[in-house]
C-alpha positions in Angstrom: -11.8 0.3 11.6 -12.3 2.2 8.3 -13.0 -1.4 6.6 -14.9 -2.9 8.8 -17.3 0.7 9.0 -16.9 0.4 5.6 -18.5 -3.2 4.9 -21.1 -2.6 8.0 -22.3 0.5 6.3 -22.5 -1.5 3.1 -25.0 -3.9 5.2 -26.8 -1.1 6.7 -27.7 0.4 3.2 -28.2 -3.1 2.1 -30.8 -3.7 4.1 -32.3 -0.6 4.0 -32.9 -1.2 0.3 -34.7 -4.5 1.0 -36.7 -2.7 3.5 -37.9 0.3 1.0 -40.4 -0.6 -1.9 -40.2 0.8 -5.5 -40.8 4.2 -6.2 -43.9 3.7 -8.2 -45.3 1.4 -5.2 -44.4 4.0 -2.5 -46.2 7.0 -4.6 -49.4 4.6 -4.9 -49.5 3.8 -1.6 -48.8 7.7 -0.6 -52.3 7.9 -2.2 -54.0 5.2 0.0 -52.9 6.2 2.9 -56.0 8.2 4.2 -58.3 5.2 2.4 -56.6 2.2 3.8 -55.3 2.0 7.7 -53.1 -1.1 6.9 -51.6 0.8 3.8 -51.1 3.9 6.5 -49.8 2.1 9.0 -46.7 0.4 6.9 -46.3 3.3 5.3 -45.2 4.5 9.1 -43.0 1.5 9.5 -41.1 2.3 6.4 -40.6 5.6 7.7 -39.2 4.3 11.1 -37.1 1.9 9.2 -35.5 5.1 6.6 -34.7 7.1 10.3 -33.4 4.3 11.9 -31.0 3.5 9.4 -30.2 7.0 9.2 -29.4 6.7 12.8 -27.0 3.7 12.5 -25.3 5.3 9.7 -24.5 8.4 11.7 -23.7 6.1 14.7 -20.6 4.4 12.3 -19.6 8.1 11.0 -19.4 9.0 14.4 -17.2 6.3 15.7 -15.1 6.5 12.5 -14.5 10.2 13.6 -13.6 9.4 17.4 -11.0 7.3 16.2 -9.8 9.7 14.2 -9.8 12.4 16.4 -8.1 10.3 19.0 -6.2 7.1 19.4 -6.2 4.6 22.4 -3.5 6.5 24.4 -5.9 9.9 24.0 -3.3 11.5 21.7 -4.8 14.5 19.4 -4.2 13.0 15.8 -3.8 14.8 12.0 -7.3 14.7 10.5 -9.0 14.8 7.5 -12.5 16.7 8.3 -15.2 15.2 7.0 -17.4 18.4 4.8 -20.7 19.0 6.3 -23.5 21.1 4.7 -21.1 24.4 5.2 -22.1 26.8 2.9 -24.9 25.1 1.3 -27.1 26.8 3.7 -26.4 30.1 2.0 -26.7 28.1 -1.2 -30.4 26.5 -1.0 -32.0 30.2 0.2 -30.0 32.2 -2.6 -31.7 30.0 -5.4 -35.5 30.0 -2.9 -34.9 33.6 -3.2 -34.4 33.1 -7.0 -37.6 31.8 -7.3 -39.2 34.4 -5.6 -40.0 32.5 -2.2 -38.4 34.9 -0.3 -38.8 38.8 -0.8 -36.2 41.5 0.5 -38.5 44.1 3.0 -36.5 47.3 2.9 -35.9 48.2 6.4 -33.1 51.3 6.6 -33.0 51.0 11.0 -31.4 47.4 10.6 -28.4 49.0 8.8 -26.3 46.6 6.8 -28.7 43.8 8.5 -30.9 42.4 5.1 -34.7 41.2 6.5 -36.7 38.2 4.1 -40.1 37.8 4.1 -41.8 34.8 3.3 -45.3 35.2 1.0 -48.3 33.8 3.2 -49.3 31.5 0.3 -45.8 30.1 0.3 -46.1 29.8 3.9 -49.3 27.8 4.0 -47.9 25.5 1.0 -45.0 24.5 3.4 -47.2 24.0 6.2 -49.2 21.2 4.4 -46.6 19.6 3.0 -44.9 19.2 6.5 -47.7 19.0 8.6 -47.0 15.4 9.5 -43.2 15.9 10.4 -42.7 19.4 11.5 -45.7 20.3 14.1 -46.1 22.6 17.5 -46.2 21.1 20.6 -49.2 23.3 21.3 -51.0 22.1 18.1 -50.6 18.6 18.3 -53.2 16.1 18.3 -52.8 13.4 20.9 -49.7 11.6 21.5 -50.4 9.7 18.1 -49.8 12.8 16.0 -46.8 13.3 18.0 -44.5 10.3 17.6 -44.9 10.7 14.2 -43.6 14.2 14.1 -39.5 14.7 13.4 -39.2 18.8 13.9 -41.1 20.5 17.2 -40.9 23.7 18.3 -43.4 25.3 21.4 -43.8 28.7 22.9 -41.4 29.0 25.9 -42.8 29.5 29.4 -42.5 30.6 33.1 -42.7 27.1 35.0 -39.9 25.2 34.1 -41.4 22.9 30.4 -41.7 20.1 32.7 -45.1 19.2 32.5 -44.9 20.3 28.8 -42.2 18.1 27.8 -43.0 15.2 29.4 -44.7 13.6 26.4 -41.2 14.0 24.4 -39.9 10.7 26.3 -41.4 8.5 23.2 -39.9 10.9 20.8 -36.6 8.8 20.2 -36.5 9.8 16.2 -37.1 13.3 16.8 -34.9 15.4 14.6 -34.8 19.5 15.7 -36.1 20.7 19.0 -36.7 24.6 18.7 -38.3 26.5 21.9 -39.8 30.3 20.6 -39.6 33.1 21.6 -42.7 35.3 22.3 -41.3 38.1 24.8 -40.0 40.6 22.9 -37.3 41.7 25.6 -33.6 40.2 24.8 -32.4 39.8 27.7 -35.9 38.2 29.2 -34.5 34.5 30.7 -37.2 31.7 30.9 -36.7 28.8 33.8 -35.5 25.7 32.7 -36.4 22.5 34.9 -33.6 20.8 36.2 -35.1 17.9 35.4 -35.6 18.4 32.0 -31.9 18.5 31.5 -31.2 15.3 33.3 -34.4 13.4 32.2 -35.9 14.6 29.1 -33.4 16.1 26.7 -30.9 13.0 26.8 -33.3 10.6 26.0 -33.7 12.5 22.6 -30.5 11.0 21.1 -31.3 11.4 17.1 -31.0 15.3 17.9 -29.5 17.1 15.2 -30.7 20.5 16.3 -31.2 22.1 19.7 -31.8 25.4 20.7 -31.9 26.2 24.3 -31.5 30.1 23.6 -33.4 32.6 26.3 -32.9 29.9 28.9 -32.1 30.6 32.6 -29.1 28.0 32.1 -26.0 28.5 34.5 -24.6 24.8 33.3 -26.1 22.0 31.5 -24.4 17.9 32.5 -21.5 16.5 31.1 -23.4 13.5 30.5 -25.6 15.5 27.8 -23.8 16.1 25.0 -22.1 12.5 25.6 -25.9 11.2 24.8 -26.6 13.9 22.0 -23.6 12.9 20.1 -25.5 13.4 16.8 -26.3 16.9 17.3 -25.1 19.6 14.3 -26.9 22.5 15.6 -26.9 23.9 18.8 -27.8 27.4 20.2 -27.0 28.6 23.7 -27.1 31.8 23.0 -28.5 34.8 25.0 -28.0 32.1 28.4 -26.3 32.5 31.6 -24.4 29.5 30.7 -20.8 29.8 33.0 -19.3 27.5 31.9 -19.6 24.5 29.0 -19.3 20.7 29.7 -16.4 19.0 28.3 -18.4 16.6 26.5 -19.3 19.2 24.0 -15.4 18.5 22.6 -16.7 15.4 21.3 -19.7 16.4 19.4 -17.6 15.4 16.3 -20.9 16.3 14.0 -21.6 19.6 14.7 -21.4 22.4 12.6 -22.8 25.4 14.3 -22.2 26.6 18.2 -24.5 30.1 18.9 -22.9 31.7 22.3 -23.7 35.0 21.3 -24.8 37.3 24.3 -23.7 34.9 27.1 -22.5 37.5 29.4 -21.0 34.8 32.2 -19.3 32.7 30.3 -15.3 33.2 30.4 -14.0 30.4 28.6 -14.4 27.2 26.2 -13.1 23.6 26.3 -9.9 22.9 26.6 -10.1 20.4 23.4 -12.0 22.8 21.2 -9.9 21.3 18.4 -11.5 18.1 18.6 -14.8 20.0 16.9 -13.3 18.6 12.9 -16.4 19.2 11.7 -17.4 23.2 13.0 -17.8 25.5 10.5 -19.7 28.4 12.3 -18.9 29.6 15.6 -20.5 33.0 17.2 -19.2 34.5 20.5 -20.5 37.8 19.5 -21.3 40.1 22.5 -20.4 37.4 25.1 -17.6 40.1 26.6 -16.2 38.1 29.4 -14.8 35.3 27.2 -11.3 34.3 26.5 -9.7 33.7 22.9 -8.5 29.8 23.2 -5.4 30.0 21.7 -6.4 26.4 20.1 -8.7 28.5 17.7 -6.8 28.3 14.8 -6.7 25.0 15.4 -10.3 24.3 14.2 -9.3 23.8 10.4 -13.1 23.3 9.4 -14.5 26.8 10.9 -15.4 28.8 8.2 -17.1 31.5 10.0 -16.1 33.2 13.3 -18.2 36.0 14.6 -17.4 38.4 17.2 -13.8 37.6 18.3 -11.9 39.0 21.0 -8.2 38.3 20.8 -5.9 39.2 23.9 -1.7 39.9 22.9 0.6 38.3 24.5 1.1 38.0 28.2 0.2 34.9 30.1 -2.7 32.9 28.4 -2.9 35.2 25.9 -2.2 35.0 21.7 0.6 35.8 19.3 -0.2 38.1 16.2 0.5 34.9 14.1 -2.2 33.3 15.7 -4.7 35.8 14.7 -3.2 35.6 12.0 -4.1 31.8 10.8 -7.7 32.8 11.7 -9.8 33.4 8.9 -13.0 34.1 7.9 -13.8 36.4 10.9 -16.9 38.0 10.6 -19.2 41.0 12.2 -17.1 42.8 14.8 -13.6 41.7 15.8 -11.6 43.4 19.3 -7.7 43.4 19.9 -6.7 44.3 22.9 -3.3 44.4 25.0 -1.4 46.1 21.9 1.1 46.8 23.7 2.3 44.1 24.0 3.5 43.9 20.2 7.0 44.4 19.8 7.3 45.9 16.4 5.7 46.3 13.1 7.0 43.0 11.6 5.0 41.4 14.1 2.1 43.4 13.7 2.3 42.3 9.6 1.6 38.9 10.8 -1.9 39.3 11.9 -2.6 39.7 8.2 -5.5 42.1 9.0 -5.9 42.9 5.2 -7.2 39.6 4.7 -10.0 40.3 7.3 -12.3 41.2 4.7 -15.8 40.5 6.4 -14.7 42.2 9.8 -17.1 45.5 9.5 -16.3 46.5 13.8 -12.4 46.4 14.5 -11.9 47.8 17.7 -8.3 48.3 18.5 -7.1 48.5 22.6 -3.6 48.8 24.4 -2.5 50.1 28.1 0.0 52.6 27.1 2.5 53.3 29.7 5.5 54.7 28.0 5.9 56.6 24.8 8.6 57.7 22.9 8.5 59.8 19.8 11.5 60.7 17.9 12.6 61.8 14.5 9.3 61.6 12.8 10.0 64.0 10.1 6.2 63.9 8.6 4.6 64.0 11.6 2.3 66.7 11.6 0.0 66.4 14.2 -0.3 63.8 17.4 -4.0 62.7 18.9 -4.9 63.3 21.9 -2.6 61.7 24.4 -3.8 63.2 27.3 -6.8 60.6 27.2 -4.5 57.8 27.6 -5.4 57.1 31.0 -2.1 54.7 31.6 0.2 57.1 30.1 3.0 57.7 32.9 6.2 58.1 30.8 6.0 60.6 27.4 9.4 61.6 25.6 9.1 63.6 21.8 12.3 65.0 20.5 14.0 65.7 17.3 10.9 65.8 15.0 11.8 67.9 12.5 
């Protein structure tokens, strides 16, 4: 398969380069455009045709990964993961910021939390030079204006986005679908139309970002994320989401998965691992959830935020596991200690390494304790608030 992907990407690009005109063409015809309608209009078709190559590439790099990820009898294979954008994220603002298009606004309630502001006349500038692709649905200017776009966003509102949607059927090169915000309560959840779900966001298939953030979202169709296959973004964050499809396991391009603040959602996927190509995951303050014990299984996740890890006992972890976890971020819970036999297994869970944990909270139902022969003990906490305490032997300590 790697061959023939090989030698059909070859033709894609191929004939992608036929399709595009030289450079010094394309920049005089840039400055026809608004003169000349026929000069406008091919330069729209050359556009559709750099997207829909785009497209077909991504469609071989995703079937290249599926039959990576799995063989024809469904067995979980050794992969390579392909590197996505990862860091370069942090890479791209760092030098913005260098060149003073972002500036730091001091704000001492945020804590360690670092707020960027970006000048009005720097804001303006990147509004005209994306006008054309990135628009709001609010702003838009017949339905014309709107197939040309490739980023939308829209205010979110009370009756479902229906009616407000609708006119994103066309949109089949559409690129990043971002609903805002404008209640300033948190925990505020807008109505999603069931019919939205099943009729409007699968028909969007060149996705690569999603948010669906500060929806009133229980569960979203398998069939979904099976159409959305391209996605590398997606936020669910701050949802009532219970429970996610099992399609989302083969969303082999994504990079990112936001479930912070999903208060009803107790587990993931079975076949988290399948994910080769997630490098940020953030279950931060969605308390009901259980640590798969897959997790260190995801070889390209470079940044887990708010974990909860469970000891022992049935369905939960080993130290070891938590151990083979890396780059954890923000806050990061323990609980069932007691369920650690000794120090040497403790050692395993290599929590010197955790460098970017800034929350550890530590939690075990202690039953029995025995204290004996500590010669340098000089004091003992409070064991009276150990509310599981029933058994409490000290002898011989000094």
């Amino acid at each position: 398969m790697e061959v023939v992907g090989g030698a059909f990407l070859s033709s894609a690009l191929n004939v992608l380069f036929d399709r595009l005109a030289p450079q010094i063409v394309l920049s005089d015809a840039v400055n026809k455009q608004a003169s000349n309608p026929t000069v406008s209009e091919w330069l729209n078709e050359l556009r559709d045709a750099v997207d829909s190559a785009e497209n077909l590439i991504e469609e071989v790099n995703y079937e290249a990964l599926r039959l990576k990820v799995e063989d024809a009898n469904g067995k979980i294979l050794t992969v390579v993961p392909i590197v996505g954008m990862g860091g370069l994220g942090s890479q791209y603002f760092l030098e913005l910021r260098s060149r003073s298009l972002f500036e730091r606004v001091p704000n001492p309630s945020e804590g360690n939390i670092e707020t960027f502001l970006m000048h009005d006349l720097v804001n303006d500038l990147a509004q005209i030079a994306s006008s054309k692709l990135c628009i709001r649905l609010e702003e838009s200017q017949g339905s014309h204006m709107l197939e040309k776009s490739r980023h939308l966003s829209y205010s979110m509102g009370n009756d479902g986005e229906f009616e407000k949607l609708t006119p994103l059927y066309k949109l089949e090169q559409l690129r990043t679908l971002l609903p805002t915000c404008i209640d300033l309560n948190d925990y505020y959840y807008y109505p999603l139309s069931k019919r939205v779900k099943l009729n409007i966001l699968p028909r969007l298939r060149s996705l690569r970002v999603l948010s669906l953030s500060h929806y009133r979202i229980k569960e979203l169709p398998n069939e979904l994320f099976i159409k959305l296959k391209l996605l590398r973004f997606l936020d669910l964050s701050m949802t009532m989401i219970e429970k996610l499809p099992n399609s989302i396991c083969v969303m082999y391009n994504l990079e990112t998965l936001l479930l912070s603040s999903c208060g009803y959602l107790e587990e993931l996927p079975l076949h988290m691992e399948k994910l080769i190509n997630l490098h940020q995951l953030d279950i931060s303050n969605t308390c009901r959830l259980k640590m798969p014990l897959h997790l260190s299984k995801l070889k390209s996740l470079q940044v887990l935020v708010g974990a909860k890890f469970r000891v022992g006992g049935r369905g939960g972890l080993r130290m070891e596991d938590l151990g083979e976890v890396h780059n954890l971020y923000g806050s990061l819970s323990v609980v069932e200690l007691q369920n650690v036999v000794d120090r040497r297994e403790a050692v395993k869970a290599k929590m010197r390494e955790k460098n970017h944990v800034d929350k550890l909270s530590l939690a075990w139902s202690l039953v029995e304790l025995s204290l004996s022969h500590c010669k340098d003990c000089d004091s003992l906490p409070a064991l009276g608030q150990l509310p599981s305490l029933k058994s409490l032997s000290i002898r011989e300590m000094h």
